[in-house]
C-alpha positions in Angstrom: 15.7 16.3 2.1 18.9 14.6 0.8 22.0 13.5 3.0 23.8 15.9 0.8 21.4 18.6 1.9 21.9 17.9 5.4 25.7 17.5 5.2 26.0 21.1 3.5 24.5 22.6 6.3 25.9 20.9 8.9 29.5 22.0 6.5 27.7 25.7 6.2 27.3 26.0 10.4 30.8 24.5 11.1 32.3 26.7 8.8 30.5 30.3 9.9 31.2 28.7 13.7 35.0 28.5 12.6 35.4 32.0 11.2 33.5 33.5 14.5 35.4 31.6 17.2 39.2 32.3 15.2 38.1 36.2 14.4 36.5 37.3 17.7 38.2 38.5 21.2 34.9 38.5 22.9 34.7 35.9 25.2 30.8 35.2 25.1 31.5 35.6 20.6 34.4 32.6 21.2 31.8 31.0 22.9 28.8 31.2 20.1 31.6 30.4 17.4 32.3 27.0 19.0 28.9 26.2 19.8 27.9 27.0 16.0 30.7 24.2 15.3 29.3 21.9 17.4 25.7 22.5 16.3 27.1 21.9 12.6 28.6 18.4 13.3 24.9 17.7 15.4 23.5 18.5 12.1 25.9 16.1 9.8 25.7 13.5 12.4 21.9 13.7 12.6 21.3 14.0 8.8 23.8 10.9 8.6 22.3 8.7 10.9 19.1 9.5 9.5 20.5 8.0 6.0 21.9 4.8 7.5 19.0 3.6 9.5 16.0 6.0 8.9 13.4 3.5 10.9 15.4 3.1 14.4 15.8 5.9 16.7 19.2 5.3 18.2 20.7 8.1 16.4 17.7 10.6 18.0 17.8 9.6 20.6 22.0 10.2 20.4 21.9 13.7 19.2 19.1 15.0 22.2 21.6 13.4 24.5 24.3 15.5 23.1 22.5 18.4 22.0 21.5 18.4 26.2 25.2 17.7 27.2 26.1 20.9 24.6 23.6 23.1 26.6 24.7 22.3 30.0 28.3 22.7 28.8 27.4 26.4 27.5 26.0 27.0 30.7 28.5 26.1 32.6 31.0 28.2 30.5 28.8 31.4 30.5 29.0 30.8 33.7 32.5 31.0 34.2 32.4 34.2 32.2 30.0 35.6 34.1 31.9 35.0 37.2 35.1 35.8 35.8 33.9 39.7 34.6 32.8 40.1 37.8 35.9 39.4 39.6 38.1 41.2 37.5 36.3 42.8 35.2 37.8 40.8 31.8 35.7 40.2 28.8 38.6 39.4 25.9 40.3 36.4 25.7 44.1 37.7 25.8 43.1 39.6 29.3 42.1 36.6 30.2 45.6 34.5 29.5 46.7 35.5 32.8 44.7 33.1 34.6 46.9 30.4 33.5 48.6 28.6 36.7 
């Protein structure tokens, strides 16, 4: 595979991610729209790295360490979700604005 190839999809995933986290209310959708986003700049950055030094592992070793920081992260905000539906029984994110303060 080309960097080109890899840089398309990584463009491909950020962009679907964009649309789904600016055109959802769901809390849990917002949530799978930005972590689409972020799995399409793992991508770039992996494809990338790959092209600049395809014999050292720095850059593998890079992305599991933020593809595993991405997955706690998720966790922590579903989570919070969770939580926060079973307080007050909110799901969409301008029910949610309240919580401000």
């Amino acid at each position: 595979m080309t960097l080109e190839t890899f840089l398309l999809l990584g463009a491909a995933l950020f962009c679907v991610g964009l649309f789904g986290a600016l055109s959802q209310q769901s809390v849990v959708m917002l949530m799978m729209g930005l972590e689409l986003m972020i799995n399409g700049v793992v991508a770039a950055a992996a494809g990338f790295w790959f092209w600049v030094s395809p014999g050292m592992p720095d850059g593998q070793v890079l992305v599991l360490v933020a593809i595993t920081v991405m997955a706690l992260e998720m966790a922590m905000g579903f989570a919070v979700v969770t939580a926060l539906f079973r307080a007050r029984d909110v799901d969409m994110t301008d029910e949610a604005g309240d919580l401000k303060g």
